[in-house]
N, C-alpha and C positions, 0 to 999 in steps of 0.2 A: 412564426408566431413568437413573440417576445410577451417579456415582464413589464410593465407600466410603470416606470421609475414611483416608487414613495405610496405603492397599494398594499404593499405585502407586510408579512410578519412570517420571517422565516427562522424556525429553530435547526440547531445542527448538533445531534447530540452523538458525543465519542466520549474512549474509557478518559483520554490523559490526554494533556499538550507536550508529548516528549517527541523524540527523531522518528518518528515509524510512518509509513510513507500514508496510511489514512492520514493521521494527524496534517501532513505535507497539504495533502488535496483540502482538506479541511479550510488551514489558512486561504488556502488560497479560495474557497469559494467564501469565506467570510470576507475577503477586502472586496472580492470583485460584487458580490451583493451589495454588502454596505455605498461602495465607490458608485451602484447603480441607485440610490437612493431608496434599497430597499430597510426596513427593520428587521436586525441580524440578532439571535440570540444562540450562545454558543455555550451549549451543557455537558458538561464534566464530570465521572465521578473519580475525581481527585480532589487534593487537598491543598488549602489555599499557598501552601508552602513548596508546592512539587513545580521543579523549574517550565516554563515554558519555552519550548526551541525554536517554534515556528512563529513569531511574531502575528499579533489579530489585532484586527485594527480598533482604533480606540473608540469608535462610532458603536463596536460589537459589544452588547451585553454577556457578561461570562457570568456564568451559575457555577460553580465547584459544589459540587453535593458530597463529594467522601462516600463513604458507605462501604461494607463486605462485600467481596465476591461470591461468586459461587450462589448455590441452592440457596443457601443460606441467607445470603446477604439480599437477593431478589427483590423479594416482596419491598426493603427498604426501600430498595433504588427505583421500584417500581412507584411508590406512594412516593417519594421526593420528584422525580420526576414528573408526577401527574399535579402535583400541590407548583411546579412551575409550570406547567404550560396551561393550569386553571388561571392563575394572575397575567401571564403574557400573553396567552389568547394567539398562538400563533396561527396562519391560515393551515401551512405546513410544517411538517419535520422531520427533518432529512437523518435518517438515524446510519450511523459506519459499524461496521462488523457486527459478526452475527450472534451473539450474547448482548450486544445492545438493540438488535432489532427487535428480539422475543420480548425487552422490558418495554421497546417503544410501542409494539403489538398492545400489551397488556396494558399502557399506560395511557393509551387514546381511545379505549372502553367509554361509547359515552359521551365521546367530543367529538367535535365539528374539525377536527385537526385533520387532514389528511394525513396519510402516511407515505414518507418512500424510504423502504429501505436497501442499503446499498453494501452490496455484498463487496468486502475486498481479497478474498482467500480460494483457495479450493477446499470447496466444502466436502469433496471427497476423503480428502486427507486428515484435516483437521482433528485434533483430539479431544474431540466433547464427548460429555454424557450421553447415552442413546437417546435419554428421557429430551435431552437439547434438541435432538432432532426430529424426534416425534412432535414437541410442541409445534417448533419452525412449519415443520409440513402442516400446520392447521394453521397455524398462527400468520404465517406468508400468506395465505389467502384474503384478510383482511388490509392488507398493502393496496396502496393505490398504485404504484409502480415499485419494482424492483430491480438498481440499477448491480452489472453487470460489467467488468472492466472489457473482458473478450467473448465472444459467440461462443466459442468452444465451452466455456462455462454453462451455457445453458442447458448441455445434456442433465448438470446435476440437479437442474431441479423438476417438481413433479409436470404431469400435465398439466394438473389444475390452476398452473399459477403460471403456463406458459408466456398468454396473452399478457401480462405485467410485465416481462422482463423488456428492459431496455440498455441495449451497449453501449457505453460512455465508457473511454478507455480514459487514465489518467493524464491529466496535462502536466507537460515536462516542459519544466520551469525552462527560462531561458538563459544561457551561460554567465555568472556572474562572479566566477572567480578566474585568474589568468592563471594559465600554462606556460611554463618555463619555458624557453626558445629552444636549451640543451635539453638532451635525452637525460630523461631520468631514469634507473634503471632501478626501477620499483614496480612490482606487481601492486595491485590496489585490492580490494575487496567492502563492501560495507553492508554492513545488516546486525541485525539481533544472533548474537551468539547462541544461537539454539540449533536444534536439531534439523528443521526444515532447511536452515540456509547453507547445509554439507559443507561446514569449512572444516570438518573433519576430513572429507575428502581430500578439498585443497590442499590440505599442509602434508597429507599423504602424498601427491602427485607432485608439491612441489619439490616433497625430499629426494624422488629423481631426476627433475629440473636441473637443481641447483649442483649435484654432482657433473655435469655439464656446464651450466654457468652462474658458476661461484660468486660471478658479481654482482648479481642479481637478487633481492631481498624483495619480501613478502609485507603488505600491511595491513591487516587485518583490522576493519573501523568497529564498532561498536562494544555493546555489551549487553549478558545477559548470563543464563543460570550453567551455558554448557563451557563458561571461561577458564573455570579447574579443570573439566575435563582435558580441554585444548591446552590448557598451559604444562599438562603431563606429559601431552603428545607430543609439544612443540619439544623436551624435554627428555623423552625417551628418543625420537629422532636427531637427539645432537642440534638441534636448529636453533639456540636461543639467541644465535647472531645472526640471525638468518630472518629470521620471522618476528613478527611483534604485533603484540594486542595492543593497538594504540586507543584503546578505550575510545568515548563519543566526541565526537566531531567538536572545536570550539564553537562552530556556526554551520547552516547548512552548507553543501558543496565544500567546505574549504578541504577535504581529501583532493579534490580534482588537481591542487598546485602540488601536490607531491607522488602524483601517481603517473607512470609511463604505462601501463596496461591493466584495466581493468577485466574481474573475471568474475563471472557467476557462477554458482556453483550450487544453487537449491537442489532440492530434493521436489519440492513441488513453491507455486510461486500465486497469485491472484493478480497482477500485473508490476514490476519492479520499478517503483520509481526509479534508483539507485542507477540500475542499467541505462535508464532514459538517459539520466543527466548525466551521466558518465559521455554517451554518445552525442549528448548537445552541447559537450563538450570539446566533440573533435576528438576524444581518446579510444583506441583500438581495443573493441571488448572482444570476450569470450564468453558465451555464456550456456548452461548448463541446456539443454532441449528440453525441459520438463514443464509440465500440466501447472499453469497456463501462464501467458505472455511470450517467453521470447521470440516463440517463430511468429509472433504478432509485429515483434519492435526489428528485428534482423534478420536480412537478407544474407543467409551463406555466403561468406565467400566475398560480399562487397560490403557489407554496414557491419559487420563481424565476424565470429564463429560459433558455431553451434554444435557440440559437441554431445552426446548421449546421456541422459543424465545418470547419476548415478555409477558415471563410471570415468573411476580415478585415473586410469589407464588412458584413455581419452583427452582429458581435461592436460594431463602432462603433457602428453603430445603437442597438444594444441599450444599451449603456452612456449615450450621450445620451439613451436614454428616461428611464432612469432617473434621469439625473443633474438631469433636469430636472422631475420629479415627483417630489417628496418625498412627496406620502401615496400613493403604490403602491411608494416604499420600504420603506416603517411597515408596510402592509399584507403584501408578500411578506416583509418580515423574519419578521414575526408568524406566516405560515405555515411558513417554513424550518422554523423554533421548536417547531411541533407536527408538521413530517415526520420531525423524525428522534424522536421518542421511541421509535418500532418499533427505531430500534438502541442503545438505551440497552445498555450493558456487561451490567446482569443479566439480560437476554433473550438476546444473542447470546451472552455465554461459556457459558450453561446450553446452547443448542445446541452448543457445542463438545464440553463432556461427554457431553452425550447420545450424541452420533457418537464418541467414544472408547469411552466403556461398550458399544456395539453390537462397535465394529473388536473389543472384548476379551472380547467372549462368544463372538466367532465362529471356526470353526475358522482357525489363520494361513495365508495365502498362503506358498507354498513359497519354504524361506530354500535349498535347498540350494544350488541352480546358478542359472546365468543361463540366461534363456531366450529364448538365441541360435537354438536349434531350432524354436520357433514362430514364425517369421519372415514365416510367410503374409500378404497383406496386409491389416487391418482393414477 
């Protein structure tokens, strides 16, 4: 089943246009929409001056709404957002992460707008409000589909809202930046300096690494609120030749030209772009075993390593294996390389149409009220 180039009106609403791997999938379902002659509108609540990383094509309409977080800011984001898709009149809207899904629930009260929302996290893990998650569990019932990156995710949600989930793993972009011919001897790493992505760990396991091989440095891609914490760390470990916060990327991928080993290292995960493109890159991962994605994207032992999560002791090991065998580098680069062509962009965004062409043949989930009444528990 496909889309009918030039019928639709599709919205896609997310927090920001910054490096975070929703935002990634984002672009890329706005070119490949737009490029299908569909009408793209792409809603934001950011501010008309906050950078964008992932490039949208210029056929996309962008709404920047700003507005507060939180409880508080809600109701705003919820009434901005309904005041734009009363003017654009979209058929759907495809809302990312799960604080934007509760405002897109709220904010198609009443409209003819389908809903899909698309969960990118483990919602087991995650640190919201309880009250975030009692609404969800009513709130997700009024969803015409709810997409899903792995199966295994699906334990986390209720019965009631079973028959809506649909698995659409993210697509990993295709290699577009070059690898150096010489061995680089740089570990890699990239994510939001936060808590979920254990580069606390890392810099833990690499400090008995590098007592073994000293010529080997660490680079740590992003940024975010646990950067003093790790700049202490890197700091009470003696590493600050060793290791480096090389803050956010000039452009996407361009870590891939400076990295000989890439390593994951979360604590819990929703699926990793980062890892993807690392391995469609050809570069030999490591990556942490935890809830959810990687035992989706790596094969032990031939497209990687996979290693226990949460455990630093582990992760060292794994890294000196390989730092010290260059050809089961060669070799799992080379497998990375052919695991991810199952997520090449034109496999996975053609299932995203598919599951929209279905949500839009089918009769819609009722927009009228909330359904504070069904309350029973799944």
């Amino acid at each position: 089943m496909a889309l009918t180039p030039g019928t639709m009106r599709i919205a896609i609403l997310a927090s920001g246009l910054g490096a975070g791997g929703a935002e990634q999938v984002i672009a890329q379902l706005a070119r490949h929409w737009c490029g299908a002659g569909q009408g793209v509108d792409v809603i934001v609540f950011d501010r008309p001056e906050d950078p964008v990383f992932h490039r949208l094509p210029e056929e996309a309409a962008l709404h920047r709404l700003g507005g507060r977080s939180g409880f508080a800011g809600m109701a705003g984001r919820v009434l901005a957002l309904r005041r734009v898709l009363q003017r654009q009149r979209p058929h759907v809207i495809v809302s990312f992460l799960t604080k934007n899904n509760l405002i897109a629930a709220l904010a198609t009260v009443g409209t003819q707008t389908r809903l899909v929302c698309a969960e990118r996290n483990n919602p087991e893990r995650q640190d919201t409000h309880p009250l975030w998650n009692l609404l969800l569990r009513l709130l997700y019932r009024r969803a015409d589909a709810i997409v899903c990156q792995t199966a295994a995710v699906r334990r986390c949600f209720p019965a009631a809202v079973q028959d809506k989930l649909v698995t659409i793993p993210n697509p990993v972009p295709l290699p577009d930046v070059v690898r150096p011919a010489a061995e680089v001897k740089r570990l890699c790493a990239v994510g939001r300096l936060a808590h979920q992505k254990g580069f606390d760990l890392l810099v833990a396991a690499f400090a008995k690494v590098v007592l073994r091989w000293p010529d080997w440095r660490l680079d740590i891609w992003g940024e975010g609120p646990e950067r003093a914490a790790l700049e202490r760390q890197i700091r009470d470990l003696a590493l600050e030749e060793r290791v480096v916060l090389r803050g956010l990327s000039p452009r996407p991928r361009a870590w891939v030209a400076e990295a000989g080993i890439f390593v994951l290292s979360s604590r819990y995960e929703g699926f990793p772009n980062v890892l993807g493109e690392a391995m469609a890159a050809g570069l030999p991962v490591i990556a942490a075993d935890c809830d959810f994605g990687p035992a989706d994207m790596v094969e032990n032992g031939r497209s990687g390593m996979l290693v226990e999560s949460e455990n630093a002791l582990a992760l060292g090991e794994a890294m000196a294996g390989l730092i010290g065998d260059p050809s089961a580098r060669a070799c799992i680069g080379a497998g990375a390389e052919e695991a991810m062509v199952r997520f090449q962009p034109g496999r996975i965004l053609q299932q995203w149409d598919q599951m929209l062409a279905q949500v839009l043949s089918r009769r819609p989930a009722s927009r009228s009220s909330l359904p504070f009444r069904q309350c029973e528990e799944a």
